[in-house]
Backbone as a chain_set.jsonl record, in Angstrom:
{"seq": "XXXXXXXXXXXXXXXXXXXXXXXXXXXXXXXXXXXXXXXXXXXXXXXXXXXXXXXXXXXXXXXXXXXXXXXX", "coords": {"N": [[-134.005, 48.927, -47.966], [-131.057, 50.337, -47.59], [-128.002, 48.722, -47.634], [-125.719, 49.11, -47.313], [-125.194, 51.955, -46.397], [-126.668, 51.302, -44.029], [-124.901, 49.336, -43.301], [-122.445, 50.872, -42.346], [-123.385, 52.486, -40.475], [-124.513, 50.454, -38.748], [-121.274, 49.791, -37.859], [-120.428, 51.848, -36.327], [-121.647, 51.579, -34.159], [-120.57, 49.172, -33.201], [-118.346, 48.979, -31.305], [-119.154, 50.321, -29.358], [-121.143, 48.793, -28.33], [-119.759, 46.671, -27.839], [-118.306, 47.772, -25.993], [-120.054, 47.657, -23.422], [-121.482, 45.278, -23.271], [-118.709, 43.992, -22.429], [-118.105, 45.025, -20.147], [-120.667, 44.604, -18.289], [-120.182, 41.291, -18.746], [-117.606, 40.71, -18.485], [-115.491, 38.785, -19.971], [-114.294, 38.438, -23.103], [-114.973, 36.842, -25.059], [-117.266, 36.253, -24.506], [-118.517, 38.916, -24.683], [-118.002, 39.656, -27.174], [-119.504, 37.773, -28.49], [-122.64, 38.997, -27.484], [-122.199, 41.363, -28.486], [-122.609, 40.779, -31.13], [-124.761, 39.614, -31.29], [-126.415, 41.873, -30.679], [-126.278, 43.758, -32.292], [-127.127, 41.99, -34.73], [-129.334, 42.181, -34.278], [-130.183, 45.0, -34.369], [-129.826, 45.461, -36.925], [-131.737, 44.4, -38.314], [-134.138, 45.876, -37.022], [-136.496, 47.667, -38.269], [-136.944, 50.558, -39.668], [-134.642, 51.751, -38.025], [-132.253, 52.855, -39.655], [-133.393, 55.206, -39.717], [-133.766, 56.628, -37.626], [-133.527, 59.205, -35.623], [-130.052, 60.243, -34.369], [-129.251, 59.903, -31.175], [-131.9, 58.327, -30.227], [-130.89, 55.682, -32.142], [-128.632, 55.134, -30.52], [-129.608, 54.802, -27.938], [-130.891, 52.509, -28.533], [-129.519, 50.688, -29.475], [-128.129, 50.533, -26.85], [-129.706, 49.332, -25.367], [-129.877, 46.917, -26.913], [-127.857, 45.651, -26.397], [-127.243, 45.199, -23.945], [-129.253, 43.682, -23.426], [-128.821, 41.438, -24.456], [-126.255, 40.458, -23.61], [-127.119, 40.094, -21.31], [-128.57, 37.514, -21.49], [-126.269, 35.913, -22.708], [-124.201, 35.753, -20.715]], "CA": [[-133.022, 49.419, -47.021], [-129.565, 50.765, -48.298], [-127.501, 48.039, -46.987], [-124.311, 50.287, -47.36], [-125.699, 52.99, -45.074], [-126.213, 50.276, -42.428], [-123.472, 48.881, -42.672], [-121.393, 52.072, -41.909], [-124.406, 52.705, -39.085], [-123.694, 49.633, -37.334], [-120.043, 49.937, -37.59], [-120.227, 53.36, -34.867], [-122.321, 50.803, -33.231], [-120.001, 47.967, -33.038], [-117.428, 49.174, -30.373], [-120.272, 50.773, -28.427], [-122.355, 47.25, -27.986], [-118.965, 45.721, -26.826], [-118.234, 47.92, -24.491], [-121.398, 47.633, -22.554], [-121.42, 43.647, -23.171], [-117.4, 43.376, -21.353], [-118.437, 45.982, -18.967], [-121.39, 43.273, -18.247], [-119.696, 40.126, -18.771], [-116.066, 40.946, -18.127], [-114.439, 38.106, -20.581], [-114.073, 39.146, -23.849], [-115.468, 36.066, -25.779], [-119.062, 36.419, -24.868], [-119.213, 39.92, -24.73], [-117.982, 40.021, -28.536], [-120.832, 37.193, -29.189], [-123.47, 39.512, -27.005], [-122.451, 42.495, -29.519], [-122.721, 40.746, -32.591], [-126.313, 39.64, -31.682], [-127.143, 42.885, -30.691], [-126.313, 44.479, -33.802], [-128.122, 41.353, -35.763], [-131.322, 42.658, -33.833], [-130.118, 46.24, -34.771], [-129.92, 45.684, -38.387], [-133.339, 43.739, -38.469], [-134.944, 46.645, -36.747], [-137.154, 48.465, -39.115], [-136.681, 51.713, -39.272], [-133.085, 51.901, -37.252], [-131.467, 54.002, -40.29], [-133.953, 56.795, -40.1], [-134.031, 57.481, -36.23], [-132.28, 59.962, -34.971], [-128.597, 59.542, -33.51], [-129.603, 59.554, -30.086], [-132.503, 57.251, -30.447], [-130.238, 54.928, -32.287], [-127.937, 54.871, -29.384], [-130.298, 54.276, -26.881], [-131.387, 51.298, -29.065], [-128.077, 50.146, -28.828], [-127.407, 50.254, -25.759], [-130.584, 48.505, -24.728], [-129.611, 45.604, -26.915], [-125.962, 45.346, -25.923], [-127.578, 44.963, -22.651], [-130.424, 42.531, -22.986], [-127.684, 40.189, -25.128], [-125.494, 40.074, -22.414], [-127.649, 38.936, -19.858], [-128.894, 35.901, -22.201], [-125.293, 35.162, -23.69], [-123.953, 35.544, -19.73]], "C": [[-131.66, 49.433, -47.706], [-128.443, 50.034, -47.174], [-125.815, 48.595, -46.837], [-124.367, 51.213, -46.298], [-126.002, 51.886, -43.889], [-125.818, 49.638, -41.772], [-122.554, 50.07, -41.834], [-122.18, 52.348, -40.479], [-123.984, 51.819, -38.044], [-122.012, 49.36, -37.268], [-119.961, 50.525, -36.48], [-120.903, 52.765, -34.219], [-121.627, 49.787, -32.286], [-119.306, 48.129, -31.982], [-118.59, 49.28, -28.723], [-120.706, 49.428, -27.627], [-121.115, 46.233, -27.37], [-118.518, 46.042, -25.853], [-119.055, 48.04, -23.271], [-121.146, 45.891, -22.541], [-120.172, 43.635, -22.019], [-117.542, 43.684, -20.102], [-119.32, 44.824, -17.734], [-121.146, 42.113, -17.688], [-118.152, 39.801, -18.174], [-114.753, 39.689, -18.609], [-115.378, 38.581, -22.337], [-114.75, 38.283, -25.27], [-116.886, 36.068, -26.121], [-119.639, 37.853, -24.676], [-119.154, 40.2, -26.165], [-119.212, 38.921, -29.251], [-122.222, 38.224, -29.134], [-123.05, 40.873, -27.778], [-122.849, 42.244, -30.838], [-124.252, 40.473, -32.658], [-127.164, 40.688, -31.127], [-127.2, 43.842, -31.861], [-126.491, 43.708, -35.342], [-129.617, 42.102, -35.22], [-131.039, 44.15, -34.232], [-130.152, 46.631, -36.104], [-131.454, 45.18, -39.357], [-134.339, 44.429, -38.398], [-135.393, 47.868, -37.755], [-137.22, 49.621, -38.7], [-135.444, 52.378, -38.626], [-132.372, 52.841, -38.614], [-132.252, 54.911, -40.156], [-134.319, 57.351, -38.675], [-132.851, 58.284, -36.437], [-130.913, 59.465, -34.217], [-129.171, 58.993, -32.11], [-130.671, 58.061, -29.822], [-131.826, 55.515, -31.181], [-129.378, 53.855, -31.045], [-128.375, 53.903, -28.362], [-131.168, 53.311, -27.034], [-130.544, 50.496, -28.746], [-127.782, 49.658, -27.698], [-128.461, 49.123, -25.404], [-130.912, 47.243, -25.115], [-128.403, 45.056, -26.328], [-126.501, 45.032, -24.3], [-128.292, 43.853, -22.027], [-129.651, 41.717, -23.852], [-126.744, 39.751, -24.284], [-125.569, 39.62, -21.302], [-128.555, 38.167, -20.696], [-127.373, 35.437, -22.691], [-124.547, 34.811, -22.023], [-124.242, 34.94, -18.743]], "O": [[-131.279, 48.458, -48.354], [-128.085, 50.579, -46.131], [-124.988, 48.15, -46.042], [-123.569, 51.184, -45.362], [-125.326, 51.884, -42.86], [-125.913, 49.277, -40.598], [-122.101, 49.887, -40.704], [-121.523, 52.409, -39.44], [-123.411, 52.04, -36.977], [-121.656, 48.552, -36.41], [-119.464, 49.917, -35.532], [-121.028, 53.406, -33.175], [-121.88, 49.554, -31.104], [-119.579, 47.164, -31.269], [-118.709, 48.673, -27.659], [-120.54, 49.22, -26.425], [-121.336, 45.27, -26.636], [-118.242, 45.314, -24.9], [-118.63, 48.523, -22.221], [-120.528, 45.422, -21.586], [-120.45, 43.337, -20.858], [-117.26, 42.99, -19.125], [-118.843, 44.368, -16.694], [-121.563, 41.734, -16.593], [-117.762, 38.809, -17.558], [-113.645, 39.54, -18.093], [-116.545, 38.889, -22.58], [-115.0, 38.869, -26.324], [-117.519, 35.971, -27.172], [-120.84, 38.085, -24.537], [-120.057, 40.904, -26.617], [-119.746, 39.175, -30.331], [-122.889, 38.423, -30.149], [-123.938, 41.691, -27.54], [-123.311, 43.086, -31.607], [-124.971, 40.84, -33.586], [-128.387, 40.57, -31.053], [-128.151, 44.548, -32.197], [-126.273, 44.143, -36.472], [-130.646, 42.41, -35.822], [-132.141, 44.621, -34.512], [-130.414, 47.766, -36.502], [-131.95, 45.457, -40.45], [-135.337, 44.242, -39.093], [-134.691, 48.859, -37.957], [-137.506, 49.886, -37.532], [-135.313, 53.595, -38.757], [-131.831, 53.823, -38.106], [-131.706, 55.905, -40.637], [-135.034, 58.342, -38.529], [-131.781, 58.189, -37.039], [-130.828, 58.413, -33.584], [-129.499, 57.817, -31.958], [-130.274, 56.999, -29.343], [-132.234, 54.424, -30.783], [-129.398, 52.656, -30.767], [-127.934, 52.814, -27.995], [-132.045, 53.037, -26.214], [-130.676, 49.647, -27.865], [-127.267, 48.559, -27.49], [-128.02, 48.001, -25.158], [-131.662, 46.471, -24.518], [-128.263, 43.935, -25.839], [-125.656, 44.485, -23.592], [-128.215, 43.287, -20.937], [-130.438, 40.775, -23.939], [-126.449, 38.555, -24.287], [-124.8, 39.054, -20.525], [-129.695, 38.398, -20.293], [-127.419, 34.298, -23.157], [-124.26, 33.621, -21.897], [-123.55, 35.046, -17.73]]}, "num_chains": 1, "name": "protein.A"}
């Protein structure tokens, strides 16, 4: 895995996964924990650089979501 390319990947991720977490949680501490371990499970996930955008996304979102109701 080209750890360069998924870095830059989960970067356009990073904002995304917190604004779903605050949205969520609505303090700003554990929604930035509940993004960072959604985009450890996003960088783990095999295969995540070679989906499509969309599919990405809607990976995304559906961790930024299930991190926030365990970190909340």
């Amino acid at each position: 895995m080209d750890s360069q390319a998924l870095a830059v990947i989960l970067k356009e991720y990073e904002g995304y996964c917190y604004q779903i977490a605050y949205y969520l949680l609505q303090r700003e501490n554990s929604a930035a924990d509940a993004a960072k371990k959604a985009l450890l499970e996003l960088a783990r996930t095999p295969g995540f650089l070679t989906e499509p955008a969309a599919e990405r996304r809607q990976r995304a979102k559906r961790a930024a979501i299930k991190h926030a109701l365990t970190v909340g």
